[in-house]
C-alpha positions as CSV (number, residue, x, y, z in Angstrom):
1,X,0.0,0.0,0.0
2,X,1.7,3.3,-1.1
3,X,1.9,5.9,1.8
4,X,2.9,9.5,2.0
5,X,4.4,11.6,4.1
6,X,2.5,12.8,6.5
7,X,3.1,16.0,9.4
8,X,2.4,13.4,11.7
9,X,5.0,11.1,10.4
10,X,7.0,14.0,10.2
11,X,6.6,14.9,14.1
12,X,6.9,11.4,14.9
13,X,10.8,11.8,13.5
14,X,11.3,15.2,15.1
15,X,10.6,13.6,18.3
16,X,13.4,10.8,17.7
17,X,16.2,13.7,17.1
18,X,17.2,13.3,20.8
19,X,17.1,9.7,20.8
20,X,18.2,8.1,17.7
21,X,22.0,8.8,18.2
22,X,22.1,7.0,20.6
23,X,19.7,4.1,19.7
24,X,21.9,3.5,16.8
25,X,24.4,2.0,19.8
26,X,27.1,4.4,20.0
27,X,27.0,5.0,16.4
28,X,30.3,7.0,14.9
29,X,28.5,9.4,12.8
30,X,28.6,12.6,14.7
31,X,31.5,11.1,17.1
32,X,34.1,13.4,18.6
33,X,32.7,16.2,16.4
34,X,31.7,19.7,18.3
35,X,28.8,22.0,16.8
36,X,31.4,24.2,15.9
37,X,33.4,21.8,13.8
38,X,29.9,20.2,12.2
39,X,28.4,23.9,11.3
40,X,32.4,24.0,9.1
41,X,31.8,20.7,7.5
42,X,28.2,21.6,6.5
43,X,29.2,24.6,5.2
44,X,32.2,23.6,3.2
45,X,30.5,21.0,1.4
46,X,27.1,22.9,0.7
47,X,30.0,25.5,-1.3
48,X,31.1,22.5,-2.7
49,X,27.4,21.5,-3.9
50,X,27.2,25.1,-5.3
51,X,30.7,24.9,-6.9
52,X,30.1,21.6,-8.1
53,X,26.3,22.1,-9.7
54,X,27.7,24.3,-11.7
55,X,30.0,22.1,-13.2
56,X,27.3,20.7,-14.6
57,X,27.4,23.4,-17.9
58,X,30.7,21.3,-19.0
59,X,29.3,18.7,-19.6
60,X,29.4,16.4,-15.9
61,X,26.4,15.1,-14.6
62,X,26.2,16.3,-11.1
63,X,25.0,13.8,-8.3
64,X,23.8,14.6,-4.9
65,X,24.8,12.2,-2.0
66,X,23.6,13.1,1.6
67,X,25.0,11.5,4.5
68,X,25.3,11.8,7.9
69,X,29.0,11.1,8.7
70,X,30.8,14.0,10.4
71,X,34.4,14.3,11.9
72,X,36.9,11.7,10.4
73,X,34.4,9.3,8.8
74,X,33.1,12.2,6.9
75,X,36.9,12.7,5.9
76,X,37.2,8.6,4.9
77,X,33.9,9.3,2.9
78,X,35.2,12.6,1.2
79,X,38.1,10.6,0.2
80,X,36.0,7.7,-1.5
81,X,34.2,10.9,-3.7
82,X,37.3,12.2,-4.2
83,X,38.9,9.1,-5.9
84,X,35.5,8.5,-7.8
85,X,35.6,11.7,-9.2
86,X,39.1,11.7,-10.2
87,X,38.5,8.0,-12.0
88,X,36.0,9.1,-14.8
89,X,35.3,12.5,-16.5
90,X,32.0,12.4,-16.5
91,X,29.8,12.4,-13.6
92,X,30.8,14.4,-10.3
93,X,29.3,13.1,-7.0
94,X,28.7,15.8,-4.5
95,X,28.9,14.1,-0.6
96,X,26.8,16.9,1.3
97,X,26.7,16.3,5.2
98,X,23.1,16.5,7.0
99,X,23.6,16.0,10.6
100,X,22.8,12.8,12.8
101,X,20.8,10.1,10.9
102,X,17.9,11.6,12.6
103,X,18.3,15.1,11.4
104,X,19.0,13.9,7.9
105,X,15.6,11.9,7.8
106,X,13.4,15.0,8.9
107,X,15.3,17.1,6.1
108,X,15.3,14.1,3.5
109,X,11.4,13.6,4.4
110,X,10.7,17.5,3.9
111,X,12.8,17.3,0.8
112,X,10.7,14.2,-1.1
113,X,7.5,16.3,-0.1
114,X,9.2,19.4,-1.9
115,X,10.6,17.7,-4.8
116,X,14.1,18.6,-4.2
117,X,15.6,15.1,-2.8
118,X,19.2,14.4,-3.9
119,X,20.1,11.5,-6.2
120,X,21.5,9.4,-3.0
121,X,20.7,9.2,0.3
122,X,22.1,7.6,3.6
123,X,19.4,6.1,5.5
124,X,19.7,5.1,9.2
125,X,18.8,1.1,8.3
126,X,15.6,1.3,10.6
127,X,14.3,4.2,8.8
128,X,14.4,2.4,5.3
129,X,11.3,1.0,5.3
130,X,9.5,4.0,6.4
131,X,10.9,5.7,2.9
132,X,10.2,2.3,0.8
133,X,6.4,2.0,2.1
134,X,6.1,5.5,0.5
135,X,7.7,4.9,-2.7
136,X,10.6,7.1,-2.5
137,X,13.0,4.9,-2.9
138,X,13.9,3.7,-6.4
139,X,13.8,-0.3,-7.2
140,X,17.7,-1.0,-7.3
141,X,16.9,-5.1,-9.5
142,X,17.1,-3.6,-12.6
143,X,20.0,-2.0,-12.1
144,X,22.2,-5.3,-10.8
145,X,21.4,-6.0,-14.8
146,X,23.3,-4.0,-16.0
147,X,26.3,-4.5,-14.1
148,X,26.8,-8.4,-14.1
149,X,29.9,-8.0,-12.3
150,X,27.8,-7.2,-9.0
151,X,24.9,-9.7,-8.3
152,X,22.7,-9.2,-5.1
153,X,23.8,-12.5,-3.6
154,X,27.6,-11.0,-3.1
155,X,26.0,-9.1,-0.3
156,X,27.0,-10.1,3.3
157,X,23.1,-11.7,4.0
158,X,23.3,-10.8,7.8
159,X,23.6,-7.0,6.6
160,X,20.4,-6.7,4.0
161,X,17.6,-7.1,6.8
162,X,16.9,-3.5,5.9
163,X,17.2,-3.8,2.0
164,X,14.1,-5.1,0.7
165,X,10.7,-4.2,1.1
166,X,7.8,-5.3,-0.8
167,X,9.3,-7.5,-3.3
168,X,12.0,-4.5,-4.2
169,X,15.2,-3.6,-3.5
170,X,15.6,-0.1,-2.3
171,X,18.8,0.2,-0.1
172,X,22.1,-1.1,0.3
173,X,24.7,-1.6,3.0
174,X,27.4,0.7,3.2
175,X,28.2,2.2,6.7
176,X,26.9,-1.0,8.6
177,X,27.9,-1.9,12.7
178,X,26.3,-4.3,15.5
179,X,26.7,-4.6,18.8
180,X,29.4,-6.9,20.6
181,X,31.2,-8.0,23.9
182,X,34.3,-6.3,24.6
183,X,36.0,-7.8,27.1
184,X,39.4,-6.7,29.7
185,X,41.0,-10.1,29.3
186,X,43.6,-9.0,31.7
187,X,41.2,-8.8,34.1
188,X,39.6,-12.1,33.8
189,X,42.4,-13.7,33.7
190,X,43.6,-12.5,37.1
191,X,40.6,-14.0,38.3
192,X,40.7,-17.2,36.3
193,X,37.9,-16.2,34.5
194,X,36.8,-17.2,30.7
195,X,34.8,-15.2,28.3
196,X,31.5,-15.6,29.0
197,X,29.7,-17.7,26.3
198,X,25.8,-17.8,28.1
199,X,23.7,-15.8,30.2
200,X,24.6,-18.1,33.0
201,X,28.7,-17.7,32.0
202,X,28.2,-13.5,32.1
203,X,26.5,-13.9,35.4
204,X,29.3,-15.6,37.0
205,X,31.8,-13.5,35.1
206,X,30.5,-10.2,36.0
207,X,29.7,-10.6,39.6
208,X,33.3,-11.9,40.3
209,X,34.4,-9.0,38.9
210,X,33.0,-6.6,41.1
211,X,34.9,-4.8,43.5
212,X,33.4,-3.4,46.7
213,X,34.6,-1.0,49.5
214,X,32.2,-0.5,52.0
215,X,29.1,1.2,50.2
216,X,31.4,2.2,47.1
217,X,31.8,0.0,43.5
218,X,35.4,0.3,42.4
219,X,34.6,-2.0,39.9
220,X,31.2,-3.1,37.8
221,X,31.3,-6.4,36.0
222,X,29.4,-5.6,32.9
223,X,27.6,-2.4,31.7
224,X,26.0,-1.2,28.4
225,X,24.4,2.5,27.0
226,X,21.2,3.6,27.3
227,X,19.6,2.0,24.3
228,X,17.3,-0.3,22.9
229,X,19.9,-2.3,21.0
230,X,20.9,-4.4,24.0
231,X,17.4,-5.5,25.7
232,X,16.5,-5.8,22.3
233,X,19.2,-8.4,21.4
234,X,18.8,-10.1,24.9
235,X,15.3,-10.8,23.7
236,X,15.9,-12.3,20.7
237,X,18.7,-14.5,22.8
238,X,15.7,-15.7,24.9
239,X,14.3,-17.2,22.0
240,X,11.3,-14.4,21.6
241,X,10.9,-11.6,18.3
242,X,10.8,-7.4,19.0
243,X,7.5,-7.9,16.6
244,X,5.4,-10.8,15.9
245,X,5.7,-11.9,12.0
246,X,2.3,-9.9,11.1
247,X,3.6,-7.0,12.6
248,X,0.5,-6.2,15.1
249,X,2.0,-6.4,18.5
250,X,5.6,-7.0,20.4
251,X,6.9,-10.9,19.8
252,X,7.3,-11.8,23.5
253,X,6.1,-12.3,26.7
254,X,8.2,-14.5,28.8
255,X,11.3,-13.5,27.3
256,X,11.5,-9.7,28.0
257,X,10.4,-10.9,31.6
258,X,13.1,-13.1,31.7
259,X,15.8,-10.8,29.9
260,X,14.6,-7.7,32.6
261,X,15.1,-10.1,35.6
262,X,18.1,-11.3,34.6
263,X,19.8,-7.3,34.1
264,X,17.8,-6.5,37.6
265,X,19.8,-9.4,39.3
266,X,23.0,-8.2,37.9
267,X,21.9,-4.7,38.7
268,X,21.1,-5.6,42.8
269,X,24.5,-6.7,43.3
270,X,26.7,-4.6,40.9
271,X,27.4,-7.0,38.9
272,X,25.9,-4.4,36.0
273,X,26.1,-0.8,36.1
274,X,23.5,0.5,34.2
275,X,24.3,4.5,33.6
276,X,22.3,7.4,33.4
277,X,20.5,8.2,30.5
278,X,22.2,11.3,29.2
279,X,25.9,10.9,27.2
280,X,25.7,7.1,28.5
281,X,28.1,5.8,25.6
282,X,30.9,8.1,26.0
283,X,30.2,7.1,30.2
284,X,30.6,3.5,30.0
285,X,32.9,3.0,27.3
286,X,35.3,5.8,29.5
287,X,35.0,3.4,32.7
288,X,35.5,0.2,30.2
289,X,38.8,2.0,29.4
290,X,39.5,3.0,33.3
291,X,38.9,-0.7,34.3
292,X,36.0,0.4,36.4
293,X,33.7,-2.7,34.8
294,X,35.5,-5.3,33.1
295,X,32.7,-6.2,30.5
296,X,30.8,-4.3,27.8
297,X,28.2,-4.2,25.2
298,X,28.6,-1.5,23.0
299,X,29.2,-1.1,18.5
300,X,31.7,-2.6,16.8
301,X,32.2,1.0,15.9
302,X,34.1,1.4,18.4
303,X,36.5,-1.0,18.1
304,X,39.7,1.2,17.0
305,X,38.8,3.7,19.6
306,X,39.1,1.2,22.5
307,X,42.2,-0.5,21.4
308,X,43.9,2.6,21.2
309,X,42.7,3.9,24.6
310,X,43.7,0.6,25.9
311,X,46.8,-0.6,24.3
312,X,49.2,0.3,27.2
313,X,47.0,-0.1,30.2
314,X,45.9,-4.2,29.4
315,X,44.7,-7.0,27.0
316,X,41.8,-6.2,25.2
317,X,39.5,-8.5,23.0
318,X,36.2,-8.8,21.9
319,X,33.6,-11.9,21.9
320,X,29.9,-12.7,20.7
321,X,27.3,-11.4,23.0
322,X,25.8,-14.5,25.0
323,X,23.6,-17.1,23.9
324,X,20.5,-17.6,26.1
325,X,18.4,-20.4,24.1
326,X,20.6,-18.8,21.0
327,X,23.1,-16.6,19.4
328,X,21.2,-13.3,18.5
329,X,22.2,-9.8,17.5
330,X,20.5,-7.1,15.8
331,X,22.4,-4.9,13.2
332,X,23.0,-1.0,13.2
333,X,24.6,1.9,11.2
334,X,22.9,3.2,7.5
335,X,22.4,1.6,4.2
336,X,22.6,4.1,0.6
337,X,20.0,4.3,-1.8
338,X,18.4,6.1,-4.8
339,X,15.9,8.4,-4.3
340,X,13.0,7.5,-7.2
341,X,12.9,11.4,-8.0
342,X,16.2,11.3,-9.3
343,X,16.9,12.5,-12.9
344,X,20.5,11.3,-12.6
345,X,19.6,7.3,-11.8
346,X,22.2,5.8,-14.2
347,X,25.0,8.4,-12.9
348,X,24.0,7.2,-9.1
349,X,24.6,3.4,-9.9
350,X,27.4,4.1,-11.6
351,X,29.0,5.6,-8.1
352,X,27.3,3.2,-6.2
353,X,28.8,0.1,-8.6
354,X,32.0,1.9,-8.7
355,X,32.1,2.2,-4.4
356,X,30.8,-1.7,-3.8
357,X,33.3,-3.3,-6.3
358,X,37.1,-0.6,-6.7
359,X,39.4,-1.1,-4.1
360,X,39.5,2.8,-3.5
361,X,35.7,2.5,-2.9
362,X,33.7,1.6,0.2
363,X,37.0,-1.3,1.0
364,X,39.0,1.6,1.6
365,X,36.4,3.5,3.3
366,X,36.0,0.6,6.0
367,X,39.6,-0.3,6.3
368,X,40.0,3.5,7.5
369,X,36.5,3.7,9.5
370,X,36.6,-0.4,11.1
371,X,32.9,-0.6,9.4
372,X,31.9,-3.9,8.7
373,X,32.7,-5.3,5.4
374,X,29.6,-6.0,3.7
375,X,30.4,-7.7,0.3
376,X,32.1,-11.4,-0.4
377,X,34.4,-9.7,-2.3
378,X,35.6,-6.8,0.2
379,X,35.7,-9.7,2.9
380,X,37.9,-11.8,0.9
381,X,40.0,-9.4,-0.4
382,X,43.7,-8.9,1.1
383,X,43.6,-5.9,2.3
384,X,40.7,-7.3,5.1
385,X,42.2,-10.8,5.7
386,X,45.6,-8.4,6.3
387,X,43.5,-6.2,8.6
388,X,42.4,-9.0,10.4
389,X,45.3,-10.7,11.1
390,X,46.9,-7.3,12.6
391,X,43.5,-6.9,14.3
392,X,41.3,-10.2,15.1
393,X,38.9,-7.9,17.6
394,X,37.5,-6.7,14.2
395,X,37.2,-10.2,12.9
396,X,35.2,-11.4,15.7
397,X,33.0,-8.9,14.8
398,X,32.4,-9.8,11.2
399,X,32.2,-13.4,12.1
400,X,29.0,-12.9,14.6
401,X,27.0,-11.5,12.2
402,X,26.5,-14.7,11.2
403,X,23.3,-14.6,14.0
404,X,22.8,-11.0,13.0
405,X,19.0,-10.8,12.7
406,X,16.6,-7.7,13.5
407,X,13.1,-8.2,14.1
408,X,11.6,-4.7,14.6
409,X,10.8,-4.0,11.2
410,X,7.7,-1.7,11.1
411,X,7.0,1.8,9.3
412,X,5.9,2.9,13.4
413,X,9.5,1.3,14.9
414,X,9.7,5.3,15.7
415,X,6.7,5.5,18.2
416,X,7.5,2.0,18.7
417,X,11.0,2.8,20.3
418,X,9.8,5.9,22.1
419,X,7.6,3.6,24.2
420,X,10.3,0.9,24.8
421,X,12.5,3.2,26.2
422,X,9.9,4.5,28.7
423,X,9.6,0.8,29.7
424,X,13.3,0.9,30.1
425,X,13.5,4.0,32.2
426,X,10.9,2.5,34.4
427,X,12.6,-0.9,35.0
428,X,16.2,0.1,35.2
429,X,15.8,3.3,36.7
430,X,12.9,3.4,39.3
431,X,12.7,-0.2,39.8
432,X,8.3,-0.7,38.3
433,X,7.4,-3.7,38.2
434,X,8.5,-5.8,35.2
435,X,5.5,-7.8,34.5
436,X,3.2,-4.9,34.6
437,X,5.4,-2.7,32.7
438,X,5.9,-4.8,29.6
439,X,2.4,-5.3,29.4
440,X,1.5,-1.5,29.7
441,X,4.7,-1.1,27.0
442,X,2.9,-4.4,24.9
443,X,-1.1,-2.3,25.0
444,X,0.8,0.7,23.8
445,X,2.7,-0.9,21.0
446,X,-0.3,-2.6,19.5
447,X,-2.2,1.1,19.7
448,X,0.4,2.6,17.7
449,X,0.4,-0.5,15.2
450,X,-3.7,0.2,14.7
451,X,-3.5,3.5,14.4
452,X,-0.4,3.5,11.6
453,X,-2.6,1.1,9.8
């Protein structure tokens, strides 16, 4: 059923602008950057849109791209444009930065309803569908046609959950992440501890690491952000869905009971520290660093910031998140794709063909960033198996997403999320009851599901 945009919709994603950044699970895409230095970026590159439109007269086709990568991945990125640019004289791709992934979805939504999208856009993977169910993104099968070299099926499956929608598809990996264990080995093996590989492993693990003087933790044994990315995988673990299959109502029951319990249990004896809502990434993954908890769930996207905060102060590795009944993880980070009101279609493939498949492309844009490689052919290549072998933290990451799977697909994952982490505040902060708060969180989620009908 095709849907436009509606102000409602468009409120709905004003309201996530506070949230999404960090329910994307310490995504990298504003990271380290100050107003100041994102107002200079913006500003630089909308010249450079100017400048580069009007290179258009000579006979270039100009593309838009809109992203939402500020601060050095918006460097690796200009790079990949760059090199693009400089390999063909006839199409010029313009890389113009939006703000977070939620900022760039209220001004991409705004921009379909005006008829002034770009040619490209980077979409925050959850938001994907939201765009496909109103037809705004363009159909990419066709296009695979024409460049044999590059077949759908080279495409890591663990990474396209968010790629097609209604028999089409719209969007395509590109800056992709997922949550992970990181883990002070040092520590554990101190204690003559292993890497937890179960629930019932991490609840050993992290209550042996705590540390205790009189009322005061010196030391946590696990901890995590503020986000919906963890409970959400824990779930999953449990053996229940986020949604059921016909997308009417959450997919547990006893499992998000279970899952809450077992982070209260953790949470009575500081075995988990769960932080305060406000900058929580940047909080835990500080004390992770300071050896103030010795386990914790965070992005593979920041991988190379750990390991050089750690390097000289202990041993540090990264694992699969524990299995409950299974291995489960949902995926984060943005897939690319072409808005249908594009005039310059061809010219967009042509960059998007160019990224997935030239060594100075999207390979070279992960090997700088530590995204996840999301093609065959980037995985096998040398450069990654030489990365690697220098770096196996980053391999463990690849190799989980072999359980990658999200199941909160839904145009109203927006409202959706809002209400989950209301259930989360009320849990993990002022101690409601679990039972009666998943079912108020369950009444609410099927309300917004009938009324997005």
């Amino acid at each position: 059923m095709r849907r436009k945009f509606t102000a409602i919709t468009l409120s709905l994603v004003l309201m996530m602008l506070t949230v999404l950044m960090a329910a994307c699970g310490g995504n990298p895409s504003s990271e380290g950057q100050s107003n100041q230095q994102q107002n200079q970026q913006s500003n630089q590159q909308n010249n450079n849109s100017t400048s580069n439109n009007q290179s258009g007269s000579s006979g270039k086709v100009t593309v838009q791209f809109w992203h939402s990568l500020g601060g050095k991945n918006g460097e690796y990125l200009d790079k990949v444009l760059k090199a693009f640019n400089e390999s063909q004289d006839k199409i010029e791709v313009v890389g113009t930065y939006q703000g977070s992934y939620a900022e760039a979805v209220t001004k991409l939504q705004q921009a379909v309803a005006a008829n002034t999208a770009p040619d490209i856009a980077m979409l925050e993977r959850a938001y994907v569908q939201m765009f496909a169910e109103a037809d705004a993104l363009e159909d990419l099968t066709p296009y695979f046609d024409k460049t044999p070299d590059l077949k759908v099926d080279d495409f890591v499956p663990g990474l396209m959950g968010h790629s097609k929608f209604n028999n089409k598809l719209v969007a395509l990996p590109f800056n992709r992440s997922t949550p992970i264990m990181h883990v002070n080995k040092t520590l554990l093996d101190q204690l003559g501890l292993q890497i937890p590989q179960t629930w019932e492993d991490l609840k050993k693990v992290a209550n042996a690491l705590v540390v205790k003087q009189g009322n005061e933790y010196q030391r946590h044994g696990l901890s995590m952000p503020y986000d919906t990315w963890y409970p959400m995988a824990m779930i999953t673990q449990a053996g229940g869905k986020f949604f059921n299959d016909e997308g009417t109502s959450v997919g547990f029951d006893s499992e998000g009971v279970k899952m809450f319990q077992f982070l209260k249990d953790l949470q009575s004896t500081g075995a988990l520290y769960y932080p305060p809502s406000q900058d929580s990434a940047n909080i835990v993954r500080q004390m992770f660093i300071n050896q103030k908890v010795g386990l914790l769930f965070e992005s593979t996207g920041v991988i190379g910031s750990i390991a050089t905060n750690t390097k000289d102060k202990f041993e540090y590795v990264t694992a699969f998140l524990p299995a409950d009944q299974k291995h489960a993880n949902p995926t984060g980070g943005a897939n690319i794709a072409i808005m249908a009101s594009s005039k310059n279609k061809d010219a967009a493939w042509e960059f998007i063909h160019w990224a997935m498949t030239d060594p100075k492309g999207s390979l070279q844009f992960i090997l700088d960033s530590g995204y996840l490689p999301y093609t065959k052919k980037m995985v096998e290549s040398k450069e990654i198996q030489d990365l690697w072998a220098k770096e196996p933290n980053r391999k463990v990451a690849f190799e989980q997403l072999q359980y990658a799977i999200d199941t909160n697909k839904h145009t109203a994952w927006p409202q959706v999320e809002q209400e989950f982490f209301s259930a989360i505040q009320a849990i993990m902060y002022d101690n409601k009851d679990i039972n009666s708060t998943l079912d108020t969180f369950k009444k609410e989620t099927e309300r917004i599901f009938k009324e997005s009908q």
